[in-house]
C-alpha positions in Angstrom: 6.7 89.4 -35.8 3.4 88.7 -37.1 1.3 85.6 -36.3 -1.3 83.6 -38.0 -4.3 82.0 -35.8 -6.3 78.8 -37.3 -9.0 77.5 -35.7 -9.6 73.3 -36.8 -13.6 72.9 -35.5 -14.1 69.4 -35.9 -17.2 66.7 -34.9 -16.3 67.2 -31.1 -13.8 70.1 -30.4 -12.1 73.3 -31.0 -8.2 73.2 -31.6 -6.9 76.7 -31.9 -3.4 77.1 -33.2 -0.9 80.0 -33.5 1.8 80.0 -36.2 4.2 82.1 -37.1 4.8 83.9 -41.0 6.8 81.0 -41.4 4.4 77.9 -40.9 6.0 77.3 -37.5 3.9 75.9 -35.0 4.0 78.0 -31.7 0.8 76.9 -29.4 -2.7 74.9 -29.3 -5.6 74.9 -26.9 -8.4 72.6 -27.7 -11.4 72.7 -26.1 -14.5 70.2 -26.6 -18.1 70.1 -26.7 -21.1 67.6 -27.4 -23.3 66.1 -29.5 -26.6 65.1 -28.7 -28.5 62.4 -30.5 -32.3 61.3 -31.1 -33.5 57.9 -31.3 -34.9 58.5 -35.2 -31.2 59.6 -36.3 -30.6 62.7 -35.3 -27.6 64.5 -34.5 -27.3 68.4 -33.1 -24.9 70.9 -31.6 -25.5 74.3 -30.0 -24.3 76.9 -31.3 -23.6 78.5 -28.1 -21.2 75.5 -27.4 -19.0 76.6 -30.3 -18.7 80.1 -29.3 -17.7 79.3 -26.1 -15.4 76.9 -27.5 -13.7 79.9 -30.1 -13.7 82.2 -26.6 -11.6 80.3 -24.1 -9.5 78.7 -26.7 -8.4 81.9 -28.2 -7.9 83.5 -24.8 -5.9 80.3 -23.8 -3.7 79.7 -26.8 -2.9 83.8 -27.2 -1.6 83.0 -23.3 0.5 79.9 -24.3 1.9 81.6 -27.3 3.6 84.8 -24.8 2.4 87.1 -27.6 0.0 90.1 -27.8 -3.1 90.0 -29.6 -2.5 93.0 -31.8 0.5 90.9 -33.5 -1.9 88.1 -34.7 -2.3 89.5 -38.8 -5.1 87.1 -39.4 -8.2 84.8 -38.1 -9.3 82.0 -39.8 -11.8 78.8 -39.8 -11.7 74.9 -40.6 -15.5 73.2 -39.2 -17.0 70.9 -39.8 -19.4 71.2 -42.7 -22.8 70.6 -43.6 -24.3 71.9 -40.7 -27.6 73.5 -40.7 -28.8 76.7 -38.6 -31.4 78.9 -39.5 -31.4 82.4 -38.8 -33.8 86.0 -39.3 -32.7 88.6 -40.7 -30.8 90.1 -37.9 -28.9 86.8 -37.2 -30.9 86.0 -34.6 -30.8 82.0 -33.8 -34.2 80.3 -34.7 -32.7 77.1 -33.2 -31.1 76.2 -30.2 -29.4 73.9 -32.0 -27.8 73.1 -35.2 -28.4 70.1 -37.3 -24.8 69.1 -38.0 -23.5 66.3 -41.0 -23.8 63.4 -39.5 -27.6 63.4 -38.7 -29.2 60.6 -40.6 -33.5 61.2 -40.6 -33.3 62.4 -44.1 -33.5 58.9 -45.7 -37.5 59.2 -47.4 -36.4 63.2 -48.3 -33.1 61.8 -49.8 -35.1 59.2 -51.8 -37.9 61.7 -52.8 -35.3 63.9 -54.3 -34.0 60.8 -55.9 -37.1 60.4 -57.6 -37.5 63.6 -59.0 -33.6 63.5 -60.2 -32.1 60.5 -61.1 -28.8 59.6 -59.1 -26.9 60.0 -62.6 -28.3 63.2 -63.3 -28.1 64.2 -59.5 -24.1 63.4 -59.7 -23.6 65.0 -63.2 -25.1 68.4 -61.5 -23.1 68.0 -58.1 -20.4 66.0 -58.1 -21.4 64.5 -55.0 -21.4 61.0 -53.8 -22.1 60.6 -50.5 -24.9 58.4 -49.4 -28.6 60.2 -49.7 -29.4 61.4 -45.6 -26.1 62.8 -45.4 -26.6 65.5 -47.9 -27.7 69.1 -46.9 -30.4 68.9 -49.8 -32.1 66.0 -47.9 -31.7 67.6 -44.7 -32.7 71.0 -45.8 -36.1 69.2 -47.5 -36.7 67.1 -44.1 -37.0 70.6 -42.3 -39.2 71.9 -44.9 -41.4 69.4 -44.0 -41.1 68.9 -40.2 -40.3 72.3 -39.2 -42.4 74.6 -41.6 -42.9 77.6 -39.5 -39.0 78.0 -38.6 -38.4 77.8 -42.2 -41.1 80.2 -43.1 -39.1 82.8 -40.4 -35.2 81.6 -42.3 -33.5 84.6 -43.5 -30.7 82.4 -44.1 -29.4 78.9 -43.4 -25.7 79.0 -41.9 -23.0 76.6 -41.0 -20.7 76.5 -38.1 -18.2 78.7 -39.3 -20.8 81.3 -40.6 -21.9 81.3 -37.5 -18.3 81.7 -35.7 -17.8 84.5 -38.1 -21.6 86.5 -37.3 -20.2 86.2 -33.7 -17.1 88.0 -34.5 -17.8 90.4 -36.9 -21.6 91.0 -36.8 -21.7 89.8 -40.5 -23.2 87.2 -42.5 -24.9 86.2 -46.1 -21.5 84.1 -47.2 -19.8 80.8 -47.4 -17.3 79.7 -49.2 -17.5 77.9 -52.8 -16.2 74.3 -50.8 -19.0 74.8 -48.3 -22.0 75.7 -50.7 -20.5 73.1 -53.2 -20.4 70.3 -50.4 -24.5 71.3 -49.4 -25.5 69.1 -53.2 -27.2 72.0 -54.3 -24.6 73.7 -56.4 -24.2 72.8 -60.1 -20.2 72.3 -59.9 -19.8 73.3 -64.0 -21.8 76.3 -64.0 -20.8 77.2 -60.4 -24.1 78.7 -58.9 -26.7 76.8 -57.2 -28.8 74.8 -59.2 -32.3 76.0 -60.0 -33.5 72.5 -60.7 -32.5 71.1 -57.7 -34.0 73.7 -55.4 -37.2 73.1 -58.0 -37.3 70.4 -57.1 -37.4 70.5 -53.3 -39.1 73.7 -53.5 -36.5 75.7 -51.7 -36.4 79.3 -52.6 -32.2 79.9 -53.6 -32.8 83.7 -51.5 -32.2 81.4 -48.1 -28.5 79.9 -49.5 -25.4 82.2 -48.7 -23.5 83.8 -51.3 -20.5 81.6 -52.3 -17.0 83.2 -52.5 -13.4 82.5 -52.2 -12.3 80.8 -48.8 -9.5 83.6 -48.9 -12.3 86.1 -48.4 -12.0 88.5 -45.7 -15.3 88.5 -44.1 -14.8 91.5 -41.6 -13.0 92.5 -38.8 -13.6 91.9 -35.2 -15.5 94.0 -33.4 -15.1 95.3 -29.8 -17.8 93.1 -28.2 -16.4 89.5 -30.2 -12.3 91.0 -28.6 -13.4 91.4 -24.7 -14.8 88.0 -25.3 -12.4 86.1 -27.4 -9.4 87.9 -26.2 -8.4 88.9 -29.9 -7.5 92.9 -31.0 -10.4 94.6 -32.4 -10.3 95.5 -35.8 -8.2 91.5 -37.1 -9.3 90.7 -39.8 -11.3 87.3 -40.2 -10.6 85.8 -43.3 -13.7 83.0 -44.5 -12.3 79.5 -44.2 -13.7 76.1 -45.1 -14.7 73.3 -44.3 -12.3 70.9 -42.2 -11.8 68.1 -44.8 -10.3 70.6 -47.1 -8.4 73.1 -44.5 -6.5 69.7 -44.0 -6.1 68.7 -47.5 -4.9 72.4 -48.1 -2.5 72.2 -44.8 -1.2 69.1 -45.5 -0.1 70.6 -49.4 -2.8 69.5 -51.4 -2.7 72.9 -53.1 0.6 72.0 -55.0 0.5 70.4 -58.2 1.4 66.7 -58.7 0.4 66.2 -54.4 -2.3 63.9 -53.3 -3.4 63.7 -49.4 -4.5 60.5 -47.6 -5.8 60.3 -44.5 -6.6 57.6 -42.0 -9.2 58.3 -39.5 -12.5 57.1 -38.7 -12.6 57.4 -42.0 -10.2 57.6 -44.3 -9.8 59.7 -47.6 -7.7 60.0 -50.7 -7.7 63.8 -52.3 -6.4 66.0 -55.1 -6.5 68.9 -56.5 -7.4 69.8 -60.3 -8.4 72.3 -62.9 -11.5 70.2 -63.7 -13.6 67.1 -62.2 -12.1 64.1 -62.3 -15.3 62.5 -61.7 -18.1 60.9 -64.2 -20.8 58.1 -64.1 -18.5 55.3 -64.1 -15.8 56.8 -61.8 -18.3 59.0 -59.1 -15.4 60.1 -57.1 -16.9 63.3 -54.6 -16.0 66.5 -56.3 -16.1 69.4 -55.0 -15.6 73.1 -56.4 -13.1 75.3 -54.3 -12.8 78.5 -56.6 -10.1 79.9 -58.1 -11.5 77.6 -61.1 -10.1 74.8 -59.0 -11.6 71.3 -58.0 -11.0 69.1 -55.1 -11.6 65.6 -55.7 -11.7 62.4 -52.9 -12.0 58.9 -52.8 -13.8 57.7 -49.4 -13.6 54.5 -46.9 -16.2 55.2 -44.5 -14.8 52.8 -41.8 -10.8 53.1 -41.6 -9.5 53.2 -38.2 -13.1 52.4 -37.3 -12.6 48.7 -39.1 -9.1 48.4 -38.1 -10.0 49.5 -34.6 -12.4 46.9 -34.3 -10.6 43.7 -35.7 -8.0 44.4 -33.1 -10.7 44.8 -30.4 -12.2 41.6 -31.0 -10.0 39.3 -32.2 -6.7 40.6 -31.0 -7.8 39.8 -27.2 -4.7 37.6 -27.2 -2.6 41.5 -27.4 -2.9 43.2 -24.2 -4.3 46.5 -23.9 -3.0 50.2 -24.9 0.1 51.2 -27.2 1.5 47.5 -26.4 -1.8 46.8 -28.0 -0.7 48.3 -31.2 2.8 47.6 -31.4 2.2 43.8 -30.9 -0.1 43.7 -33.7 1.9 45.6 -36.4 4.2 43.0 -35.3 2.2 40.0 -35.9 1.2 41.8 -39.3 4.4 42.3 -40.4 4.8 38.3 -40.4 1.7 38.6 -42.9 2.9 39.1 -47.0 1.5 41.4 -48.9 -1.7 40.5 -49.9 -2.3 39.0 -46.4 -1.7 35.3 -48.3 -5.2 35.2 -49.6 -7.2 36.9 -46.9 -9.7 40.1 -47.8 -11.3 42.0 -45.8 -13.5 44.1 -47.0 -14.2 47.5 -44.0 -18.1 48.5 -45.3 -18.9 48.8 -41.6 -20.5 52.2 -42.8 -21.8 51.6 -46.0 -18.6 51.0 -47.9 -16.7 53.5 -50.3 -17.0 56.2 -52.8 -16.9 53.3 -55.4 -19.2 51.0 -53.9 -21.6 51.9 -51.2 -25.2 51.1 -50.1 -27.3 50.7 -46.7 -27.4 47.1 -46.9 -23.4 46.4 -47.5 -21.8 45.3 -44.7 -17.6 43.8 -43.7 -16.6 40.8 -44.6 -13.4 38.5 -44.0 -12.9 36.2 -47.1 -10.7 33.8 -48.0 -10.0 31.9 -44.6 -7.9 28.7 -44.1 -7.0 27.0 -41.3 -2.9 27.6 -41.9 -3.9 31.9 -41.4 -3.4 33.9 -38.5 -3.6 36.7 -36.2 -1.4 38.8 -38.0 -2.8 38.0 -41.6 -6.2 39.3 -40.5 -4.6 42.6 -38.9 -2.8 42.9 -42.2 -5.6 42.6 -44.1 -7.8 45.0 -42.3 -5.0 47.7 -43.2 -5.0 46.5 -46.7 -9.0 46.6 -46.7 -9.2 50.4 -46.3 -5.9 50.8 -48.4 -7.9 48.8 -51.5 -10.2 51.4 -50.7 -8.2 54.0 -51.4 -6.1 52.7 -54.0 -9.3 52.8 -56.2 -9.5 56.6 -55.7 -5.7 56.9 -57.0 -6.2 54.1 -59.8 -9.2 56.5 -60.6 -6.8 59.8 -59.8 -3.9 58.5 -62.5 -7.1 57.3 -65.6 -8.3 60.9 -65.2 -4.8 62.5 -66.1 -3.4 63.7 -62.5 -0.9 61.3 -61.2 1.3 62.1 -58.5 5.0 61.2 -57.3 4.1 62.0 -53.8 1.5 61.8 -50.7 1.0 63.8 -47.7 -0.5 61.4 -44.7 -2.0 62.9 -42.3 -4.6 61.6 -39.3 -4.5 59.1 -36.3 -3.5 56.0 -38.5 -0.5 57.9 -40.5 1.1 57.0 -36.8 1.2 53.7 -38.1 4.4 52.8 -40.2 3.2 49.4 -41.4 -0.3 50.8 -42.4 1.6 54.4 -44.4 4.2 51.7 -45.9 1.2 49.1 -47.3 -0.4 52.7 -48.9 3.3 53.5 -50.6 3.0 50.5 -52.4 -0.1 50.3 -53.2 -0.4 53.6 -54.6 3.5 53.2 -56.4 4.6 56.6 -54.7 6.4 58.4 -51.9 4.1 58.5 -48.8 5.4 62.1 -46.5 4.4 62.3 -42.3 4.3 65.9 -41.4 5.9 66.8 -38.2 3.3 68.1 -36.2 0.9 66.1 -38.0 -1.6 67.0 -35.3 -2.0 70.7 -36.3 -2.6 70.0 -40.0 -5.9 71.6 -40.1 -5.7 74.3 -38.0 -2.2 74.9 -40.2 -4.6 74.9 -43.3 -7.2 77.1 -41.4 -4.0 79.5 -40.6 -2.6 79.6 -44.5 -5.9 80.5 -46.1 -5.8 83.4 -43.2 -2.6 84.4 -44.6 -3.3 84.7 -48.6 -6.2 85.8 -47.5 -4.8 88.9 -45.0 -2.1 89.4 -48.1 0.7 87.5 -45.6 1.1 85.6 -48.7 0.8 86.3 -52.5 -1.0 82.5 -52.7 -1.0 78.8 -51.5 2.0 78.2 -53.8 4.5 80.4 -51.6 3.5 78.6 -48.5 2.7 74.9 -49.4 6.0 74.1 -49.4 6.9 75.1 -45.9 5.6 72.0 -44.6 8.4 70.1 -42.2 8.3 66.1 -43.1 8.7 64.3 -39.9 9.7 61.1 -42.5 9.2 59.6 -46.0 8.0 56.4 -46.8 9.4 55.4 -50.6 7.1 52.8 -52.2 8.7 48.8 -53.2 7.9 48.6 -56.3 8.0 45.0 -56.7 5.0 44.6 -53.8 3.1 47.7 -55.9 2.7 45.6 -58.7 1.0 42.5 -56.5 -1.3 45.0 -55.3 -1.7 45.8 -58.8 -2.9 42.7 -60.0 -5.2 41.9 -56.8 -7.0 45.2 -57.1 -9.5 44.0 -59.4 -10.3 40.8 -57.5 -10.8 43.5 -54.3 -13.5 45.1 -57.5 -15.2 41.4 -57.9 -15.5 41.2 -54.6 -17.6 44.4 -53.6 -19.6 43.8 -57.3 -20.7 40.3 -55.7 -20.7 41.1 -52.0 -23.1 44.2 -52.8 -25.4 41.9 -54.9 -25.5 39.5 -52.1 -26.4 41.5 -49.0 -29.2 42.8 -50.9 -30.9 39.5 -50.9 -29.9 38.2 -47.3 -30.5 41.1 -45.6 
C-alpha cells in the first residue's frame, strides 16, 4: 500500500496528514508555533520554529498512521505564502526570522511603487488586488531600504516552503508559479517576472526563485533531513503551494464547472480558468498556477472575524460556547432573507476584493425599532455572503459559471450560514467529510501527480467524500438578486463617506 503525506503550514501551525492512494484520510499531528509582532506593524516567524514543527509532526503522524516510512510515495507542502527569508548562496539564513504575509510596515514603500505604477497598470501586469503593505513587492522594497546590507549578502529570497524543502533535500532556487505569481512581481500574461516592476523598485530579478509547476519534484530527502524527520531517505518531495490554493485544489477546485468558498477569518470565493477573469472594472485577485491555468478569488477580509464579533458583543443575552452558537442560528433563522431590511456591511479589515481601503470601516444600516437579535446575526452572515456573491456575480459575467461549490473552513460548520451562500450564489453548496484535512489533502494530491501516483488532478478530484449537500431555493436566490446591488450603493457611499469623517 502506498501513502501520500501533505503537510498544511498555516499562520500558526503545522498539520501533517497521511492518506492513502485513495484520498482516505488515515492520521494528523499538528503542531504550533508563534508569531512575534513589532509595535510599527511587524509580523515574523523563525524559521527554525517550522522545521521543528515538519520534525515532530512527521515523526508523530508516521507513529499514528502504524505504517513504515519507506511506504510513504510522496512528500508534499501547503504554507503560508508571501513570506520573506533571505539566504547566501549556500542557504545559509541571513535572518533569524522571516517576514511572513501579514506584516504591515510597507505602507510608504507600497505607495512609492504606486507612484511609479499606477494601480490600473499595476493590476493589469499582476492580477493582484490586495491592499498595498500586504504585497511582497512592498515588503521586498521596505527591506531594501531598512536592511541594505542583508540584502546586499541575498543570494536568494525564500518562502516557508522553500525553506521546508532546503531542509529536506539540501536544494533550493525554486517556487512554484502560485507562489512567485502571488509575490506582485510577476506579469501574469507573459508569465515571468516583470522587468518594470523590479525597475522600478530597483530589485535585481537574479534574487527571485525560478517559477515552476507545484507538481515539481524538488529532490529527495537526504539522510541528515530522515533521522530528523523520521521520513525514508531518498522520498521524493514534490514542490507544493501556497495554502490558499492547496485548499482550493483539495477541496476540487481543479475540476471544471467547481467553485470553492471558504469561511474563515476570512473568507474567499475561487475558481479555476484557462484565462483571467479579472480587468479594471472587475479586479478580482488572479493568480497564475501553470499548466496555462488561472486561479481566480473574490475576498472578505473579515468573515468569521465580523460574525465572531456581533455575537460577542451583542449576543451577551446567548450564553457562552457551542450553546452560544446554536442559540444564535436559532434566533437567525426567525430572521427572512434579507434580514427585513438590515445590512451589515463586515469591512472590519479594509473591506473586499471589490471595495476596499484603510479608511472603510463595518457598519449596521437600516435599523428600526421592530428588529432583533436574530436579524442582526442574520445579517452579519449575509454581510460576508454579499461579499462573496460579488466574486460569483463577477465569476458567471466573465463566462465560468458553476452548478456546484465545495465549502470548506470553520464557518462551513454552520448550516444556516452554507444554506444563505446556496441561495445567494443559485447553486449546490457540498461539506466535505473531513473538512478539517482539506489542505493538507490538497498538499497530499499535488504529491501524488507529482510522484506519478496519479496521471493529473482530474483522476483524483473527484475522490472527495461529501459529508452533505446543501441545494439552493431558488425563490430566496432571486431576493438576493435584486438586493445585491443596493449591498453595491452601499459600499460606493459608505467608502466615500469614511474618507471625509475619518
Amino acid at each position: 500500500m502506498e501513502y501520500i503525506l501533505g503537510h498544511d503550514f498555516g499562520s500558526s501551525g503545522d498539520k501533517a496528514c497521511i492518506f492513502d492512494r485513495g484520498g482516505r484520510f488515515i492520521a494528523e499531528s499538528y503542531y504550533t508555533y508563534k508569531t512575534d509582532f513589532s509595535s510599527d506593524g511587524g509580523a515574523f516567524q523563525k524559521p527554525s520554529d517550522w522545521w521543528k514543527a515538519m520534525c515532530v509532526s512527521t515523526k508523530e503522524v508516521i507513529e499514528k498512521a502504524k505504517i513504515h516510512a519507506s511506504q510513504i510515495a510522496a512528500v508534499s507542502f501547503g504554507t503560508q505564502g508571501n513570506a520573506l527569508l533571505p539566504v547566501g548562496k549556500g542557504g545559509e539564513l541571513l535572518k533569524e526570522k522571516a517576514v511572513i504575509w501579514m506584516d504591515s510596515r510597507s505602507v510608504k514603500e507600497a505607495a512609492q511603487i504606486e507612484g511609479q505604477i499606477p494601480k490600473e497598470r499595476y493590476y493589469a501586469i499582476t492580477g493582484n488586488a490586495f491592499e498595498g503593505s500586504m504585497r511582497p513587492s512592498a515588503k521586498l522594497l521596505y527591506m531594501k531600504k531598512h536592511e541594505t546590507e542583508i540584502l546586499k549578502k541575498t543570494w536568494k529570497i525564500i518562502g516557508a516552503k522553500e525553506f521546508l524543502i532546503l531542509k529536506l533535500t539540501g536544494k533550493f532556487g525554486f517556487t512554484d508559479y502560485g507562489d512567485a505569481s502571488g509575490s506582485c512581481l510577476f506579469d501574469i500574461h507573459r508569465k515571468e517576472y516583470s522587468s518594470e516592476i523590479l525597475d522600478a523598485i530597483g530589485v535585481p530579478k537574479s534574487i527571485l526563485l525560478e517559477p515552476c509547476d507545484c507538481t515539481e519534484v524538488a529532490g529527495a530527502v537526504t539522510e541528515e533531513a530522515a533521522a530528523a524527520t523520521g521520513l525514508s531517505a531518498g522520498t521524493p518531495v514534490v514542490l507544493g503551494t501556497w495554502d490558499n490554493f492547496a485548499c482550493a485544489t483539495g477541496a476540487g477546485v481543479r475540476k471544471k464547472g467547481t467553485y470553492v468558498s471558504y469561511l474563515g477569518t476570512a473568507g474567499w470565493l475561487g475558481v479555476d480558468s484557462d484565462a483571467p477573469l479579472g480587468d479594471e472594472k472587475a479586479k478580482l485577485n488572479v493568480v497564475y498556477v501553470g499548466r496555462g491555468e488561472y486561479h481566480n478569488s473574490a475576498h472578505s477580509h473579515a468573515a468569521c472575524m465580523s460574525y465572531d464579533w456581533v455575537l460577542q458583543h451583542m449576543g451577551g443575552s446567548l450564553g457562552e460556547g457551542e450553546d452560544k452558537f446554536r442559540k444564535a442560528v436559532g434566533l437567525a433563522e426567525k430572521a427572512p432573507a434579507g434580514s427585513e431590511g438590515v445590512y451589515f456591511i463586515p469591512a472590519m479589515l479594509k473591506g473586499n476584493t471589490f471595495y476596499q481601503a484603510s479608511h472603510l470601516k463595518g457598519s449596521f444600516l437600516g435599523l428600526r425599532p421592530e428588529h432583533h437579535l436574530g436579524n442582526l446575526i442574520r445579517a452579519a452572515m449575509e454581510g460576508v455572503g454579499y461579499d462573496l456573491m460579488l466574486g460569483a456575480d463577477t465569476f458567471q459575467r466573465k463566462g465560468a459559471p458553476a452548478k456546484e461549490s465545495a465549502i470548506i473552513g470553520g464557518g462551513a460548520r454552520n448550516d444556516l450560514w452554507v444554506q444563505i451562500l446556496a441561495d445567494m450564489f443559485g447553486i449546490t453548496m457540498n461539506r466535505p467529510a473531513n473538512m478539517q484535512h482539506v489542505g493538507a489533502w490538497g498538499a497530499a494530491m499535488i504529491a501524488g501527480v507529482g510522484a506519478g501516483l496519479y496521471s493529473g488532478f482530474e483522476e483524483i478530484s473527484g475522490k472527495l467524500a461529501l459529508e452533505e449537500k446543501f441545494a439552493p431555493d431558488m425563490e430566496v436566490h432571486v431576493v438576493y438578486q435584486k438586493k445585491l446591488p443596493g449591498v453595491i450603493r452601499i459600499y460606493e457611499t459608505l467608502m466615500d463617506l469614511y474618507s471625509k469623517i475619518d
